[in-house]
C-alpha positions as CSV (number, residue, x, y, z in Angstrom):
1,X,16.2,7.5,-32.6
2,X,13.6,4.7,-33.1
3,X,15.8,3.0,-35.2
4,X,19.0,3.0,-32.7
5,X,16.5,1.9,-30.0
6,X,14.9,-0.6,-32.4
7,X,19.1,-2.0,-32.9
8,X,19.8,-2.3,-29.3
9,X,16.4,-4.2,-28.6
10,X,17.8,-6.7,-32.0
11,X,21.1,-6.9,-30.7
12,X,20.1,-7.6,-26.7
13,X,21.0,-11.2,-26.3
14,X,17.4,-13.8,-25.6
15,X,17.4,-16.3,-22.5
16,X,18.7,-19.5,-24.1
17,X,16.2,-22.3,-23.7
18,X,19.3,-24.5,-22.0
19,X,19.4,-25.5,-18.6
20,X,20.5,-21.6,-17.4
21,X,17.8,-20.6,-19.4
22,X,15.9,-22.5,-16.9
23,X,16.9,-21.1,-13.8
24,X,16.8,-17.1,-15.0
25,X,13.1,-17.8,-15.7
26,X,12.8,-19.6,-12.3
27,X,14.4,-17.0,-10.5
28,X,12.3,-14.2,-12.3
29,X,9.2,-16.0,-11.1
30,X,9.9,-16.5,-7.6
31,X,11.1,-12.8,-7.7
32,X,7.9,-11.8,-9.2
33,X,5.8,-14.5,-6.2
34,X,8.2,-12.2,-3.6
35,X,6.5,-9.2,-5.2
36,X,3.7,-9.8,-4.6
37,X,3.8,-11.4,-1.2
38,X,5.2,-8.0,-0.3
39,X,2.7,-5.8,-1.5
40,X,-0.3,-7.8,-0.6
41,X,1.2,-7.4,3.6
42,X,1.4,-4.1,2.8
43,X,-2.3,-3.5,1.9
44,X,-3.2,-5.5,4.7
45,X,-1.0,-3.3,7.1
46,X,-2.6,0.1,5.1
47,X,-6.0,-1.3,5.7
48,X,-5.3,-1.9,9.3
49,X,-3.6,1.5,9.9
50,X,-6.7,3.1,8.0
51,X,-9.2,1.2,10.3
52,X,-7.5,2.7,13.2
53,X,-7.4,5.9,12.1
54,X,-11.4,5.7,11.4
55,X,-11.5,4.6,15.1
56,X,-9.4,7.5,16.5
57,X,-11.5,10.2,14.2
58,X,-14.7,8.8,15.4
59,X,-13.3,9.2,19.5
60,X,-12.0,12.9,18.5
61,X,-15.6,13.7,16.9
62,X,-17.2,12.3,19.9
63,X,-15.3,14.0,22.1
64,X,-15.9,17.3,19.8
65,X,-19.5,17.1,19.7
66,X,-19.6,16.0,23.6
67,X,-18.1,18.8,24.5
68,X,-20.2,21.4,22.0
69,X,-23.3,19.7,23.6
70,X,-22.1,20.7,27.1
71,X,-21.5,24.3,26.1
72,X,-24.9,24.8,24.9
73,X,-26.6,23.5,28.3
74,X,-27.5,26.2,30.7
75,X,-25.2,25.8,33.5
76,X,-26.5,25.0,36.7
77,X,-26.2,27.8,39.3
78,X,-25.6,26.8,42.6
79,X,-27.0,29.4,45.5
Protein backbone atom coordinates (compact mmCIF):
# COMPACT_ATOMS: atom_id res chain seq x y z
CA UNK A 1 0.00 0.00 0.00
CA UNK A 2 2.91 2.51 0.83
CA UNK A 3 4.44 1.65 -2.29
CA UNK A 4 1.17 2.32 -4.61
CA UNK A 5 0.70 5.60 -2.59
CA UNK A 6 4.47 6.33 -2.85
CA UNK A 7 3.79 5.81 -7.18
CA UNK A 8 0.95 8.06 -7.32
CA UNK A 9 2.79 10.86 -5.28
CA UNK A 10 6.00 10.05 -8.19
CA UNK A 11 3.69 10.14 -10.94
CA UNK A 12 1.41 13.47 -9.82
CA UNK A 13 2.56 15.94 -12.24
CA UNK A 14 4.78 19.32 -10.36
CA UNK A 15 3.71 23.12 -11.10
CA UNK A 16 5.95 23.99 -13.98
CA UNK A 17 8.08 27.00 -13.18
CA UNK A 18 6.54 28.72 -16.65
CA UNK A 19 4.47 31.63 -16.70
CA UNK A 20 1.16 29.19 -15.52
CA UNK A 21 3.31 28.06 -13.03
CA UNK A 22 3.13 31.50 -11.95
CA UNK A 23 -0.26 32.14 -11.58
CA UNK A 24 -1.32 28.60 -9.78
CA UNK A 25 1.15 29.72 -7.01
CA UNK A 26 -0.43 33.24 -7.11
CA UNK A 27 -3.74 32.05 -6.99
CA UNK A 28 -2.88 29.52 -4.13
CA UNK A 29 -1.58 32.52 -2.08
CA UNK A 30 -4.33 34.93 -2.39
CA UNK A 31 -6.59 31.80 -1.60
CA UNK A 32 -4.61 31.11 1.31
CA UNK A 33 -4.61 35.49 2.32
CA UNK A 34 -8.73 34.83 1.82
CA UNK A 35 -8.37 32.13 4.49
CA UNK A 36 -7.31 33.83 6.64
CA UNK A 37 -9.08 37.02 6.36
CA UNK A 38 -12.12 34.82 6.90
CA UNK A 39 -11.24 33.22 9.97
CA UNK A 40 -9.66 36.08 11.73
CA UNK A 41 -13.63 38.02 11.28
CA UNK A 42 -14.75 35.02 12.56
CA UNK A 43 -12.83 35.17 15.92
CA UNK A 44 -13.62 38.59 16.16
CA UNK A 45 -17.42 37.90 15.78
CA UNK A 46 -16.94 34.62 18.43
CA UNK A 47 -15.25 37.02 20.81
CA UNK A 48 -17.95 39.55 20.40
CA UNK A 49 -20.84 37.00 20.75
CA UNK A 50 -18.86 35.60 23.90
CA UNK A 51 -18.61 39.12 25.42
CA UNK A 52 -22.25 39.35 25.17
CA UNK A 53 -23.09 36.40 26.46
CA UNK A 54 -20.78 37.18 29.73
CA UNK A 55 -22.93 40.35 29.89
CA UNK A 56 -26.36 38.62 29.72
CA UNK A 57 -25.09 35.78 32.45
CA UNK A 58 -23.93 38.51 34.68
CA UNK A 59 -27.84 40.35 34.34
CA UNK A 60 -29.43 36.77 34.89
CA UNK A 61 -27.12 36.25 38.12
CA UNK A 62 -28.01 39.57 39.26
CA UNK A 63 -31.33 39.20 38.84
CA UNK A 64 -30.98 35.49 40.61
CA UNK A 65 -29.33 36.70 43.58
CA UNK A 66 -31.69 39.98 43.77
CA UNK A 67 -34.38 38.11 43.91
CA UNK A 68 -32.86 35.27 46.64
CA UNK A 69 -31.89 38.39 48.73
CA UNK A 70 -35.59 39.52 48.67
CA UNK A 71 -36.82 36.16 49.81
CA UNK A 72 -34.81 36.03 52.77
CA UNK A 73 -36.00 39.66 54.14
CA UNK A 74 -38.82 39.47 56.56
CA UNK A 75 -41.66 40.82 54.87
CA UNK A 76 -43.11 43.82 56.05
CA UNK A 77 -46.63 43.43 57.64
CA UNK A 78 -48.89 45.95 57.12
CA UNK A 79 -51.82 46.41 60.05
Amino acid sequence: MVDTLYGWIVAAPAIPNDVGGKYVAGAYIVFVLLLLIYVSIMAMKLARIERGLREVAEVAEQRKEDATAGETTPAEVKS
